[in-house]
C-alpha positions as CSV (number, residue, x, y, z in Angstrom):
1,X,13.6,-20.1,4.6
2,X,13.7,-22.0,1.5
3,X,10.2,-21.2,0.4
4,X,11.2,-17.1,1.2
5,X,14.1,-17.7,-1.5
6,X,11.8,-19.7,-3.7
7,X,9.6,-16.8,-3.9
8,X,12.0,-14.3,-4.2
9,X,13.5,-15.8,-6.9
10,X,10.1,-16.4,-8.7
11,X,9.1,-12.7,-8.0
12,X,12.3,-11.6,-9.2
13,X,11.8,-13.3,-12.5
14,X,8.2,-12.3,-12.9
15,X,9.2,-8.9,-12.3
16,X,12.2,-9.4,-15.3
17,X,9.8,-10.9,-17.6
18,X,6.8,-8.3,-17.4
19,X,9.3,-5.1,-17.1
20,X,7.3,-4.3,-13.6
21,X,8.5,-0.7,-12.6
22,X,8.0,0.2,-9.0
23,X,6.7,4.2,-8.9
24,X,7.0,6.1,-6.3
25,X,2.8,6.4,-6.1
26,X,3.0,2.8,-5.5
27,X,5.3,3.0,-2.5
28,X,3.0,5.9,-1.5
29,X,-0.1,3.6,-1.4
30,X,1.8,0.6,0.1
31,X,2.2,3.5,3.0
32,X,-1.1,4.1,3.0
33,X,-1.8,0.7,3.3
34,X,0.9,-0.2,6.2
35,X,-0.8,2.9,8.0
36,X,-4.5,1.7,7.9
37,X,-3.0,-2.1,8.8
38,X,-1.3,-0.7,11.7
39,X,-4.0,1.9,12.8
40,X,-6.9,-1.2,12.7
41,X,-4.1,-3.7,14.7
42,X,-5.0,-1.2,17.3
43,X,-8.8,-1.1,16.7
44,X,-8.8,2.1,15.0
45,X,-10.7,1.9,11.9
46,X,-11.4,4.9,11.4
47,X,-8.8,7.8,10.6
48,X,-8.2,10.8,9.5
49,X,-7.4,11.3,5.4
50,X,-5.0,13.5,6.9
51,X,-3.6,11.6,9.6
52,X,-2.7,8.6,7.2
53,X,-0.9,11.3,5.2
54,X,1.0,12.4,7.8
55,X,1.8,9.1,8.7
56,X,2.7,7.6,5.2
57,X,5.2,10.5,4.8
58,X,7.0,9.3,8.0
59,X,7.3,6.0,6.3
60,X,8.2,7.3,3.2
61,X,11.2,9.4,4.6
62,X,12.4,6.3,6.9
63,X,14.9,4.5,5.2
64,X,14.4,1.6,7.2
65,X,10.9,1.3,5.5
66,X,11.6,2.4,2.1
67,X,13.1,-1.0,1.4
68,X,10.1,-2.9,3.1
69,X,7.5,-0.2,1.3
70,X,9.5,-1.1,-2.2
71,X,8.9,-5.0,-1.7
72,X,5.5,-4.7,-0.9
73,X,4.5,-2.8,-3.9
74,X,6.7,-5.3,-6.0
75,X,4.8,-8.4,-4.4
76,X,1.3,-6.7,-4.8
77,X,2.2,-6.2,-8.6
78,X,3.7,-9.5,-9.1
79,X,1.1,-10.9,-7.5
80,X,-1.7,-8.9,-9.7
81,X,-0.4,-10.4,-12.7
């Protein structure tokens, strides 16, 4: 637990420093991304284009996931830099 509120603080701060802005097209692709993670859990590599788009949207209009869709993009940025 301490090392989830190390990072945190860390990732806030990087975030701070740089000015990182979350988009909404980086939420989008994080969707994208939770989609093709989920689908291939399940052994399904291969999907539809449309499919994932479908799916991404669901995502994107849960607010349950909005939150968790926000914090990956920020970690995936923070972690780019």
């Amino acid at each position: 637990m301490a090392k989830g509120i190390r990072w945190q603080l860390i990732e806030n701060a990087v975030s701070q420093q740089e000015g990182l802005k979350i988009e909404r097209t980086d939420m989008e692709e994080e969707a994208r991304l939770m989609v093709r993670e989920q689908m291939a859990a399940y052994g399904q590599s291969m999907i539809d284009d449309q499919l994932i788009e479908s799916l991404s949207q669901h995502y994107l209009n849960d607010t349950n996931h909005v939150q968790k869709l926000y914090e990956r993009a920020r970690q995936r940025k923070v972690l780019a830099i």
